[in-house]
N, C-alpha and C positions, 0 to 999 in steps of 0.2 A: 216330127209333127208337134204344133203345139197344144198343150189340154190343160184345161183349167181344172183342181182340183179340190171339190168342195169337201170339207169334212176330212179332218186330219189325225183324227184318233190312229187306235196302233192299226187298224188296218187301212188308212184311208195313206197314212203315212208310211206304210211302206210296199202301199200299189206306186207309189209315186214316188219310191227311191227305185224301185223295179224300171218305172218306164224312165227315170233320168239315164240307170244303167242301157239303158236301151238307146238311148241316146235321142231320147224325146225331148223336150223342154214346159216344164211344167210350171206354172204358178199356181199354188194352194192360197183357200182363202178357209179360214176356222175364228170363231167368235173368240177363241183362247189365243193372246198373243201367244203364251210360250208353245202354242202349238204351231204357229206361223215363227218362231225362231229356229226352232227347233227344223223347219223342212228347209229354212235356207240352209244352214248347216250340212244338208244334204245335196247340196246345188241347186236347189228350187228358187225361185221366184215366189214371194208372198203380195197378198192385197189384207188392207183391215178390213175391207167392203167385199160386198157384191158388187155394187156399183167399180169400184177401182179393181176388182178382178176382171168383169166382165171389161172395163174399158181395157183392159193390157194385153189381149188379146185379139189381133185383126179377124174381122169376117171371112168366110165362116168359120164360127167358133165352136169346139167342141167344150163343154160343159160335164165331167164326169162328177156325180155325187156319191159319196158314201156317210150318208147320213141316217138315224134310225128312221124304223118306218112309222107308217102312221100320220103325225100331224107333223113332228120335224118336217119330214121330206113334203107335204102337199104344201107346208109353209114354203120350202124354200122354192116348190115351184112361182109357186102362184107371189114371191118375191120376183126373182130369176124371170120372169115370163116378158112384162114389159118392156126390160132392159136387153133382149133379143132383137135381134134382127132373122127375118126370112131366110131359110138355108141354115142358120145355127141348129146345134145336134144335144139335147140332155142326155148324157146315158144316167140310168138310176141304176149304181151297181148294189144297192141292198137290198133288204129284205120286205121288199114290200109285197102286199096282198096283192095277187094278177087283177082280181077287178079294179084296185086301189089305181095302179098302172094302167090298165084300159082307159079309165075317166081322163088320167094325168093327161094322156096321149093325147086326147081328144081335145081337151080343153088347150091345147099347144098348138095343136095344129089347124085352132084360127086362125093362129098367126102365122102358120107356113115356117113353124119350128117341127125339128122332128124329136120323139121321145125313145131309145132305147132302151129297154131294158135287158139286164145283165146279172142272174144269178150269180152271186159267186162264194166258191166255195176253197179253202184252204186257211185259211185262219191265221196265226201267229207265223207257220212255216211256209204260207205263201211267198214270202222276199225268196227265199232260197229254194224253195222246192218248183216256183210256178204256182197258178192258180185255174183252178176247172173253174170257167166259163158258158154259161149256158145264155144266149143270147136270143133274144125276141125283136123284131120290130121287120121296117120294109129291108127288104134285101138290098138295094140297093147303097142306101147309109152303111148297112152293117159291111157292105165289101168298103168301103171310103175311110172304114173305120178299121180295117183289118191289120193295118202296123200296128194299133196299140192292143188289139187282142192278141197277135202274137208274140209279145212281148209281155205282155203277162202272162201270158200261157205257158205250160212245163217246157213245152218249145213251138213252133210255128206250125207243125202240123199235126199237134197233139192236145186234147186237154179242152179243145174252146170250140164251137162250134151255133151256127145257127140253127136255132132250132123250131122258129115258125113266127110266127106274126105277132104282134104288138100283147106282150101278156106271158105267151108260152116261156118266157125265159124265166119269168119268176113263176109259174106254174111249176117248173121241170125242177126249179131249187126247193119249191115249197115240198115237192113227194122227196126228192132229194134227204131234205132235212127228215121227212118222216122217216126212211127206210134210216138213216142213220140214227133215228131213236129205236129201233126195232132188232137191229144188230146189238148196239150198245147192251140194248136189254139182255140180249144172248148172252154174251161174255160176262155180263155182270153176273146173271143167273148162274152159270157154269161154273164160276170161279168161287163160287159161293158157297154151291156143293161140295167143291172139292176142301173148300178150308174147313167146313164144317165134318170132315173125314176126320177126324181127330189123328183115331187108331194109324194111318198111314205117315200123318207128320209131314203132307205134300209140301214143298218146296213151289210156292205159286209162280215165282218169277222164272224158276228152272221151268215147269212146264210151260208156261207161256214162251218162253227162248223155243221148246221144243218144236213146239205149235208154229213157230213164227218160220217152220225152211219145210217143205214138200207137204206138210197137213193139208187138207182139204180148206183149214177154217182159217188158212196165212191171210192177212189182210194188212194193211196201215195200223188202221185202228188197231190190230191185236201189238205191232209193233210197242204201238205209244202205249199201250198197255201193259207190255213186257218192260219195255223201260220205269212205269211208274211204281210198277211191282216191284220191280231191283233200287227204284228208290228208295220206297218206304212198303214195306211189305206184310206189314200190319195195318197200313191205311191209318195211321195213326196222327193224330189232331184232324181230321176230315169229318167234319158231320156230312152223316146222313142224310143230306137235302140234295137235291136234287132241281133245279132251275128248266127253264126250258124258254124259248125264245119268241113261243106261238106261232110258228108253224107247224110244227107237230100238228096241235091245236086245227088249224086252217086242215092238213091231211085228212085229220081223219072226217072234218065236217065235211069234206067234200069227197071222201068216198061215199057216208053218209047218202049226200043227195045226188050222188051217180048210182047210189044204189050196188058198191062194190064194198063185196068184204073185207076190211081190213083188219084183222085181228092180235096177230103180231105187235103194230104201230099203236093201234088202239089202248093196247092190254101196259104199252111199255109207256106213254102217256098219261095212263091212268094211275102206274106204278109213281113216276114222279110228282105227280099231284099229293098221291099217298104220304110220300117219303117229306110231306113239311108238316103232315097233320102231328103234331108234336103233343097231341090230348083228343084223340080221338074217340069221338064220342061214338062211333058206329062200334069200335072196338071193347067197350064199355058195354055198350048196351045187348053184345053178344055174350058177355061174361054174366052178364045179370040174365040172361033167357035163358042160358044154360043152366044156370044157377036154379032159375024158377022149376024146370021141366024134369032135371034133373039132380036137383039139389048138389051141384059140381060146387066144389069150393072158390070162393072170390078170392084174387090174388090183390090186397088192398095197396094202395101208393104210400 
């Protein structure tokens, strides 16, 4: 099948070494020439345009973006839009907000383009491992479109799936990403306690290898976790910050206004918000109350 591949960073660029191995034929198009040299190198076909991408490609044309979300992607639509034809297909495999996608959709399908969207989640080890796929849009597109999910996916009947109508895919990535902040939080906490065990002298990467074969708590993540511990097992040159992508963010507002608990996701959100306040003034003005109430000693900078 042929797909056009917009956005070529390191994962746009190697969903698009994936589908060449699969033996799709791809043209990428990235504003960074050395990102367009760099995908021929991998057998891909490059355009410097939108225009000479979308021309290299015969009707109907599928359109794959992975581009950040927000104003990048409603740019590249609302670029990308007039230079369609009727029956052309966008999938938007990032991270964009489900309503952000609903609008997208709508505003495309004056023209009798169609819009998928396509959670996705694997990261650096997508090329080699597969990629979970969480897919939204009409049924129909999504079965037409089914060689190139299966080809990204861990394998063709595993890993990708449809999961409801125009929205739901970036829905299902956005709790997706929350519950993976909510884990994260776990392990981090655990591990936490246990280095602060002094008297024992734990061996953190030895218990995590432990942890990693018949525990209840084996997961991937504890994987890549056992391997970073056996890296560097002091965590050593790593500050303390902690990023997050803003879906977290999105999770918890809309548990928020479903009116559903989310407290785990919430609490682990809150923590990396925490983790940049690098002169916290809240943490200050709790040593000064203390101080006032019970005359506790100030510990001065």
């Amino acid at each position: 099948m042929d797909i056009a591949m917009i956005g070529l960073g390191k994962m746009g660029a190697n969903m698009a070494r994936r589908l060449i191995g699969g033996g799709h034929r791809v043209t990428g198009y990235d504003p960074a020439e050395s990102a367009r040299r760099a995908i021929e190198g991998f057998g891909a076909r490059s355009a410097s345009t939108l225009e000479a991408l979308v021309g290299a490609l015969a009707p109907p044309r599928v359109l794959w973006m992975m581009v950040p979300a927000g104003a990048p992607t409603a740019e590249t639509i609302e670029r990308l839009a007039p230079l369609l034809t009727a029956g052309d297909v966008i999938v938007d495999g990032g991270n964009s907000h489900y309503r952000d996608t609903q609008r997208h959709a709508a505003e495309v399908a004056r023209r009798q383009i169609a819009l998928i969207d396509c959670g996705t989640s694997g990261g650096v080890w997508g090329l080699a491992e597969g990629y979970s796929l969480m897919i939204g849009g009409d049924a129909a597109v999504v079965s037409r479109l089914r060689p190139l999910f299966e080809t990204l996916a861990p394998a063709p009947d595993r890993g990708w799936g449809h999961v409801g109508p125009v929205g739901a895919g970036h829905f299902t990535k956005m709790i997706h990403n929350g519950i993976e902040y909510g884990l994260m939080q776990a392990y981090a906490e655990g591990f936490s306690i246990l280095s602060h065990k002094s008297e024992f002298a734990l061996d953190l990467a030895k218990v995590a290898e432990i942890w990693r074969h018949g525990s209840v708590v084996r997961s991937w993540l504890l994987d890549l976790t056992a391997d970073a511990l056996a890296r560097n097992p002091t965590l050593a040159g790593i500050a303390p910050y902690v990023a997050d992508s803003g879906e977290g963010r999105w999770t918890v507002a809309e548990a928020i206004e479903l009116g559903v608990p989310a407290v785990a996701i919430t609490q682990a959100l809150l923590e990396r918000l925490r983790s940049r306040d690098t002169d916290s003034f809240s943490d200050k003005l709790l040593a000064a109350m203390r101080n006032q109430f019970g005359g506790h000693a100030i510990k001065t900078e």
